[in-house]
C-alpha positions as CSV (number, residue, x, y, z in Angstrom):
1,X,188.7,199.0,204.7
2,X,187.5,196.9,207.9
3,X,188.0,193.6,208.2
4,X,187.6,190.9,210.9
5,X,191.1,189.6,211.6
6,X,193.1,186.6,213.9
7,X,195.3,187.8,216.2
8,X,195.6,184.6,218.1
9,X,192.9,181.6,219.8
10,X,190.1,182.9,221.0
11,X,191.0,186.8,219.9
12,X,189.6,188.3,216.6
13,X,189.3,191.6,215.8
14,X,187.8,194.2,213.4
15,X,190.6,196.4,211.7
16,X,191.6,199.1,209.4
17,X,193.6,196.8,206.9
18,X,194.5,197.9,203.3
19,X,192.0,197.2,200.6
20,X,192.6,194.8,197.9
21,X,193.7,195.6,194.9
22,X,193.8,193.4,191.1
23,X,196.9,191.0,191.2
24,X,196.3,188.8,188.1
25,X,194.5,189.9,184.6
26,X,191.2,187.3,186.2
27,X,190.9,188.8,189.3
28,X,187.8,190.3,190.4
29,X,187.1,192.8,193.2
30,X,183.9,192.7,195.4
31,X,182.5,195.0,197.5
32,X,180.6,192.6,200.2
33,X,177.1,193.1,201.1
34,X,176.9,190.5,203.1
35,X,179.2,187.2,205.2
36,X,178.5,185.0,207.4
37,X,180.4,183.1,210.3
38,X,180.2,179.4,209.2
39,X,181.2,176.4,211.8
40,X,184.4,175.4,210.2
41,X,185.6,179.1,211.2
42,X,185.5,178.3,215.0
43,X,187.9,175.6,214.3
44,X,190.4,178.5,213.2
45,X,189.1,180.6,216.3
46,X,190.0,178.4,218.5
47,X,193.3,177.5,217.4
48,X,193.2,174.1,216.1
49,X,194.0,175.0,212.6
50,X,198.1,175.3,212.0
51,X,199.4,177.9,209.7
52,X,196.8,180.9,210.5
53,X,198.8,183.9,211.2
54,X,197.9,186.5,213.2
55,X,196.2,189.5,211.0
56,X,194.9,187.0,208.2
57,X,191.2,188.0,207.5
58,X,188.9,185.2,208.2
59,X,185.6,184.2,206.7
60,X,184.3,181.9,203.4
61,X,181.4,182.6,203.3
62,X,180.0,185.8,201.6
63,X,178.3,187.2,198.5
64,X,178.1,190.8,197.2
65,X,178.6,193.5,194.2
66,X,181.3,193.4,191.7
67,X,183.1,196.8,191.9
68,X,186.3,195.9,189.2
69,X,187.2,193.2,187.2
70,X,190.6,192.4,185.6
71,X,191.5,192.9,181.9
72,X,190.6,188.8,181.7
73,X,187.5,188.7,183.0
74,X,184.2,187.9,180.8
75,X,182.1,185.9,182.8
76,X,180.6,188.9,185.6
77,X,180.9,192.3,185.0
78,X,181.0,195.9,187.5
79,X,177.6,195.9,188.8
80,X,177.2,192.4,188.9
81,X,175.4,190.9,192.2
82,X,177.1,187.4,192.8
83,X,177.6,185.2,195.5
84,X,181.2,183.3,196.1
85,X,182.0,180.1,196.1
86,X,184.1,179.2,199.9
87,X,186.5,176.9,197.0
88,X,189.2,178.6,194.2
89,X,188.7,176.5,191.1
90,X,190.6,177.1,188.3
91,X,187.6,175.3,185.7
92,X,190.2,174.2,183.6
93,X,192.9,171.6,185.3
94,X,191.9,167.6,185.7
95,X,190.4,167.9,188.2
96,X,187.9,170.8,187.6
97,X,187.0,169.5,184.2
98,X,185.7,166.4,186.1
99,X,183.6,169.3,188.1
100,X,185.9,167.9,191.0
101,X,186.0,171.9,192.1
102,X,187.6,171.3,195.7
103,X,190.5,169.1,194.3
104,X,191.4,171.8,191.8
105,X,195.7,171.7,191.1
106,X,196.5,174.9,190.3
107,X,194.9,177.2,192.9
108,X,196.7,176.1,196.3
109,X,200.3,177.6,197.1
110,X,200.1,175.9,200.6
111,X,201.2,172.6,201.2
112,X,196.7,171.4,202.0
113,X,196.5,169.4,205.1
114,X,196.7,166.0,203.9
115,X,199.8,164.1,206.0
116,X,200.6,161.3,203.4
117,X,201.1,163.0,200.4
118,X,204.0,161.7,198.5
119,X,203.8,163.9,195.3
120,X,200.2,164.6,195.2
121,X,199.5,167.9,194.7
122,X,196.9,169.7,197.5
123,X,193.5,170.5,197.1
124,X,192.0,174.0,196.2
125,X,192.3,177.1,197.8
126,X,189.4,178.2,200.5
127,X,188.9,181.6,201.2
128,X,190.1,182.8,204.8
129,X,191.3,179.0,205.9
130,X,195.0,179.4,206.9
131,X,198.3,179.1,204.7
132,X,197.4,175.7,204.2
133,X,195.1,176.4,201.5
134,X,196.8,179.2,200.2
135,X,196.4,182.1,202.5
136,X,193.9,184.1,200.5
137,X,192.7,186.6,202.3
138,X,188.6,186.2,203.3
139,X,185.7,188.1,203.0
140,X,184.5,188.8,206.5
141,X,185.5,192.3,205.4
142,X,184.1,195.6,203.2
143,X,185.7,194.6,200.1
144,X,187.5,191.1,199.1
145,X,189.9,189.8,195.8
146,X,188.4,187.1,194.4
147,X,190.9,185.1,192.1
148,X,189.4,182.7,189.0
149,X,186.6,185.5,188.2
150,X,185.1,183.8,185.4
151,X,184.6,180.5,187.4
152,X,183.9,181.2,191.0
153,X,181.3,184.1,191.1
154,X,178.5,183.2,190.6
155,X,175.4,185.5,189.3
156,X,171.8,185.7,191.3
157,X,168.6,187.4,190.9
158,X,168.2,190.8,192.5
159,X,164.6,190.2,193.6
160,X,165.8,187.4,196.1
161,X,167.3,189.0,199.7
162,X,171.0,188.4,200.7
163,X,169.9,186.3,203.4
164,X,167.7,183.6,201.2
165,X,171.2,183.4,198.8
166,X,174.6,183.9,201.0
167,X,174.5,180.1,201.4
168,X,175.5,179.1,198.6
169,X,178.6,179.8,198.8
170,X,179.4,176.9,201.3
171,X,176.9,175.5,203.6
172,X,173.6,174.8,201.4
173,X,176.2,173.2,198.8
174,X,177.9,171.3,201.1
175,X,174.8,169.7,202.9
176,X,173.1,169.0,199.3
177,X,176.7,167.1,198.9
178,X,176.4,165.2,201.7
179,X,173.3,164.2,200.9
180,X,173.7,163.2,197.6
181,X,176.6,161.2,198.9
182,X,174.4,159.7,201.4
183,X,171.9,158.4,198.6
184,X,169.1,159.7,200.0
185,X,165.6,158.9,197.8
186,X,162.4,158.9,199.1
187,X,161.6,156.5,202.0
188,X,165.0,156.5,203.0
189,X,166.0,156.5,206.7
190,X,169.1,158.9,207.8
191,X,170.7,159.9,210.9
192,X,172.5,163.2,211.1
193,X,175.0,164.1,213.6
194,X,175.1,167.6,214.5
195,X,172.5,170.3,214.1
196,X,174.8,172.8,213.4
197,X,173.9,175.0,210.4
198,X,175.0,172.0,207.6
199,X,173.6,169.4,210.1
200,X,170.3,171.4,209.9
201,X,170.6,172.4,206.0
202,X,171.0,168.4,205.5
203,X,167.8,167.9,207.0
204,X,166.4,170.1,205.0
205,X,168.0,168.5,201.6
206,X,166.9,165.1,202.7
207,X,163.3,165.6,203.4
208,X,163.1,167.3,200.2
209,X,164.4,164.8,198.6
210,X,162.3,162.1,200.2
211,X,163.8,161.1,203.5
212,X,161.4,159.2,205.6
213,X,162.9,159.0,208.9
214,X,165.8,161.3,210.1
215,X,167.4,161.1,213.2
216,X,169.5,164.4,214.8
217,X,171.9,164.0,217.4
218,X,173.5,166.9,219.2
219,X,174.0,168.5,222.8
220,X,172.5,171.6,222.2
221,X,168.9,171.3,223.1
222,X,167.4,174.1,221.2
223,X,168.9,173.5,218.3
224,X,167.6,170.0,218.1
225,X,163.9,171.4,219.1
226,X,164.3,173.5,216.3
227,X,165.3,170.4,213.8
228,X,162.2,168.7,214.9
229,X,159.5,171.4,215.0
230,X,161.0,172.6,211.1
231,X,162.4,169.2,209.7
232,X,160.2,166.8,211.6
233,X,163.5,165.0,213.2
234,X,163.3,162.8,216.2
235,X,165.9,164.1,218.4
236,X,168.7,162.8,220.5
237,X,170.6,164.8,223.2
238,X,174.0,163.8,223.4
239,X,174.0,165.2,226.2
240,X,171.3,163.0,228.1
241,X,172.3,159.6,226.1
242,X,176.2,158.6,225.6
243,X,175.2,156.1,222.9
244,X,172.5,157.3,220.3
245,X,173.6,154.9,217.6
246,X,171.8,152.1,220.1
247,X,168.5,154.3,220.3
248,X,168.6,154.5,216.4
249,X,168.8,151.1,215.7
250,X,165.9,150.1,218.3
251,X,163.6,152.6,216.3
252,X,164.4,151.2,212.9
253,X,162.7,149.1,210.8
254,X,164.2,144.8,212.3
255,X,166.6,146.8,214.0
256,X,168.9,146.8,211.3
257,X,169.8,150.2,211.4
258,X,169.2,153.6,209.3
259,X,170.3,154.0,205.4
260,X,172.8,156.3,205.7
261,X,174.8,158.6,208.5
262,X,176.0,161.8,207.9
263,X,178.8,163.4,210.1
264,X,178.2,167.0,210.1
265,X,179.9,167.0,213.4
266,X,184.0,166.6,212.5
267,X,187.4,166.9,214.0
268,X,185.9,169.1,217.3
269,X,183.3,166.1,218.0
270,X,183.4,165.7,222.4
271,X,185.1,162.4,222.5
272,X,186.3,160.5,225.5
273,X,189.0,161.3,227.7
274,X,191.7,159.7,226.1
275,X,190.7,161.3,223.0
276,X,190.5,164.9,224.6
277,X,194.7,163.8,226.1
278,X,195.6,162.3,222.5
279,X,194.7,165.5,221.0
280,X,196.2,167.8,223.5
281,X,199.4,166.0,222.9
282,X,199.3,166.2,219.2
283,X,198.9,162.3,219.0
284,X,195.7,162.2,217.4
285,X,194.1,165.0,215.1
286,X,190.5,164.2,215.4
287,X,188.1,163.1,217.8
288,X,186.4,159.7,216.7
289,X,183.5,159.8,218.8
290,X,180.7,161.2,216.0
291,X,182.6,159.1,213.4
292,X,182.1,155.9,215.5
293,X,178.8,156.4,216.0
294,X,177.9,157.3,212.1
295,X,179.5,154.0,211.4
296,X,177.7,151.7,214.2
297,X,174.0,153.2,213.6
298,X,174.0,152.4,209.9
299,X,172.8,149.3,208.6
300,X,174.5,146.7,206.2
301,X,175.0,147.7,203.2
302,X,175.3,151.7,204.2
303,X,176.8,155.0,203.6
304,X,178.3,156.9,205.9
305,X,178.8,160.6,204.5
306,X,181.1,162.8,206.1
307,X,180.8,166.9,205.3
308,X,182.5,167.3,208.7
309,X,186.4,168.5,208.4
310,X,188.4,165.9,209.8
311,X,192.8,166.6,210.0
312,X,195.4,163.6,210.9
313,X,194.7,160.6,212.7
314,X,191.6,159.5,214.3
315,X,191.5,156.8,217.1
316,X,189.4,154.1,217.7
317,X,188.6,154.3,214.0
318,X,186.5,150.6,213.5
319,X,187.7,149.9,210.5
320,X,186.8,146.1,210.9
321,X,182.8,147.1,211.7
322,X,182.9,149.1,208.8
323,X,184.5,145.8,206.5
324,X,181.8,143.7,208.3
325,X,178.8,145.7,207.6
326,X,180.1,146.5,204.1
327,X,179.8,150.0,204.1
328,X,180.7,152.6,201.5
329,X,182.5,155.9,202.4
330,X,181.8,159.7,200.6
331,X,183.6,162.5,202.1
332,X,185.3,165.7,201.5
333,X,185.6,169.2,200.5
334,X,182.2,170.7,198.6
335,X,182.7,170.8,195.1
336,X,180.4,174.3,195.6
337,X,180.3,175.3,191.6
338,X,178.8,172.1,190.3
339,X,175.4,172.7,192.7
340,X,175.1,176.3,192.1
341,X,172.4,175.9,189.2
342,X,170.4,173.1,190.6
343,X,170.3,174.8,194.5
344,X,169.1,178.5,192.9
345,X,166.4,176.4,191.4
346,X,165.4,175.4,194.3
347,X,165.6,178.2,196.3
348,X,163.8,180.8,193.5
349,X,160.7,177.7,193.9
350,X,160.7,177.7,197.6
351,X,161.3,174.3,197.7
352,X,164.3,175.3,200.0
353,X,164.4,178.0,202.5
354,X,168.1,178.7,204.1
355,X,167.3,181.7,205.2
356,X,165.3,179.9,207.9
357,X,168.1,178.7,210.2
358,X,169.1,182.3,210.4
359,X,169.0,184.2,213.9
360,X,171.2,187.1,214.4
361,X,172.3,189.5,212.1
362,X,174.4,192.0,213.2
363,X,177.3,194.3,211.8
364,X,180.6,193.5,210.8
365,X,182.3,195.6,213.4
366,X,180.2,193.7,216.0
367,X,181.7,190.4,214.3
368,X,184.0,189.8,217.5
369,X,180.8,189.5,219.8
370,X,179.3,187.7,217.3
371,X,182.0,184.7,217.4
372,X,181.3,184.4,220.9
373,X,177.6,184.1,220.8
374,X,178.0,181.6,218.1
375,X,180.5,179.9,219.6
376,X,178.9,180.0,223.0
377,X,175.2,179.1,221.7
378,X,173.9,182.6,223.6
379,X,170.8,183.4,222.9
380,X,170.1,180.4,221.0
381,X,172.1,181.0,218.4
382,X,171.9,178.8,215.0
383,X,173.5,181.2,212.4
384,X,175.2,185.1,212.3
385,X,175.2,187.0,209.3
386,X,177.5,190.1,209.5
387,X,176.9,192.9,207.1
388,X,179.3,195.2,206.4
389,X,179.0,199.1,206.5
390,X,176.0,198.3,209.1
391,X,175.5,200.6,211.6
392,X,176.6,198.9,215.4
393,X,173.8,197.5,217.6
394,X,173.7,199.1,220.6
395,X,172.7,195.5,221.7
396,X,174.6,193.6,219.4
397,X,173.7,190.0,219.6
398,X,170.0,190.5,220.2
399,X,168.3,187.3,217.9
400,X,165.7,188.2,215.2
């Protein structure tokens, strides 16, 4: 089969790798129909992640048709159009049966990322994220092996298009998570940083839900133009304004500050210079700078939720501001399988419409181009889906 493959920072390739075959009596196998290139995967492209070895298949986000099940599984059967969640739950360990899916025991060979662990065991394996969290082989590829098969896939409709459904498997999920986290309820204010895909998709959650007011912050212009004609945002470039916690709070209501923060941004957040030289020599393992800024544009009383991956130490942290100001703190992995239900809902209503932040879909053997215009932002990229057995664009990157 082909597959889209690390070979090293910066360099991914499509191959000819072996397809996947039934290794435990729960196993399923999918056939892909369609994957998409989420923002957490350009952390693995360029390098940052440890423990991704060259020729693992990236990619956690995907959705497709069950072609074989093993002698264990009940829940789907061949034939079966599902979508996957990004997290390998077991359903059954302490953790699961608090529907705590990304803290699952049993799934996780790896050692998980956490630095302090003492005997705690590590989180759930993820799909295509490094030996870390297991290894597992992703689905940026024709065919995948999904372990767990009667608790990760997840059945859908067939009237619906890949497009309005691949996002469950991580991104919708996640920004409905760190929403929820964030308390949102109608009137609230909110300030987002990021407007990457979950940046955008929390936007979209929170004015659903009620949000009144909802700052973005970003660099990239269109992106934010884009978050204010769809979500009615008031945009800040990062780029033109080094402080946008300071233009939130002027523009709240006594100056006190917005509701809630989320940090859609994460460890790859531009920080200052002594950040960028901490990092480079392995001193710090995160950039503070969108974390800082979540925490000073809150008001008393606050939330700052955090759906952005952060790894090791963070300078400049403000640990004392957030004591002052009293605030609470809800991060972490997406526990995807709890929100499945509730999302579909939604998105069968039309309430929510993820399909919407969607600009280039091109084929899987175009996905190496298709890193670089989504990590580059050509062509005003937002969001690549890759579809597998596609024919190659002769202009691969060209936006819909």
């Amino acid at each position: 089969m082909r597959a889209l493959t690390y070979h090293g920072s910066g360099d991914v390739r499509v191959d000819t790798v072996a397809d996947p075959i039934l290794h435990e009596p729960d196993d399923v196998i999918l056939r892909v129909t369609a994957t998409a290139i989420c923002g957490s995967d350009l952390h693995l492209y360029h390098g940052k992640m440890p423990m991704v070895e060259s020729g693992d298949i990236l990619g956690h986000e995907f959705m497709g048709i069950v072609e074989e099940v093993g002698s264990e599984v009940t829940a789907v059967q061949p034939g079966d159009r599902v979508v996957i969640p990004f997290v390998i739950a077991c359903g059954g360990c302490f953790f699961c049966q608090q529907e705590l899916y990304a803290a699952c025991e049993t799934t996780n060979t790896g050692r998980g990322a956490i630095l302090n662990k003492k005997a705690i065991a590590p989180g759930a394996a993820l799909f295509g994220y490094s030996h870390l969290y297991g290894g597992i082989p992703g689905g940026q590829a024709d065919y995948v092996r999904v372990p767990k098969g009667n608790v990760g896939p997840f059945k859908v409709p067939g009237q619906l298009a890949d497009d309005k459904l691949l996002f469950l498997s991580d991104i919708l999920p996640t920004a409905w998570q760190a929403v929820l986290n964030a308390e949102i309820k109608p009137g609230s204010s909110l300030a987002i940083y990021g407007a990457g895909p979950v940046g955008l998709l929390s936007a979209a959650c929170a004015r659903m839900l009620g949000a009144e007011l909802i700052f973005m912050v970003d660099e990239c212009g269109y992106r934010l133009d884009y978050a204010r004609d769809a979500y009615g945002v008031i945009p800040i470039n990062f780029a033109h304004n080094d402080d946008p916690a300071y233009s939130i709070i002027r523009q709240t209501a006594g100056k006190r500050g917005v509701d809630a923060a989320i940090d859609a941004v994460g460890f790859e957040a531009k920080g200052s210079t002594a950040e960028t030289v901490l990092t480079a020599l392995k001193l710090e393992g995160s950039s503070g700078k969108a974390l800082r800024q979540s925490i000073a544009a809150v008001r008393r009383g606050g939330v700052v939720s955090v759906p952005g991956v952060y790894a090791g130490f963070v300078h400049g942290f403000l640990f004392g501001d957030a004591f002052d100001k009293g605030l609470t703190f809800r991060m972490g992995q997406t526990h995807v399988q709890r929100f499945l239900p509730e999302l579909l809902e939604h998105i069968e209503a039309g309430r929510l419409n993820p399909d919407a932040i969607v600009t280039h879909r091109m084929a899987l053997e175009d996905a190496a181009r298709a890193y670089e215009i989504f990590d580059e932002r050509q062509d005003r990229c937002r969001k690549v889906i890759l579809v597998p057995g596609a024919a190659s664009d002769a202009n691969p990157g060209a936006p819909l």
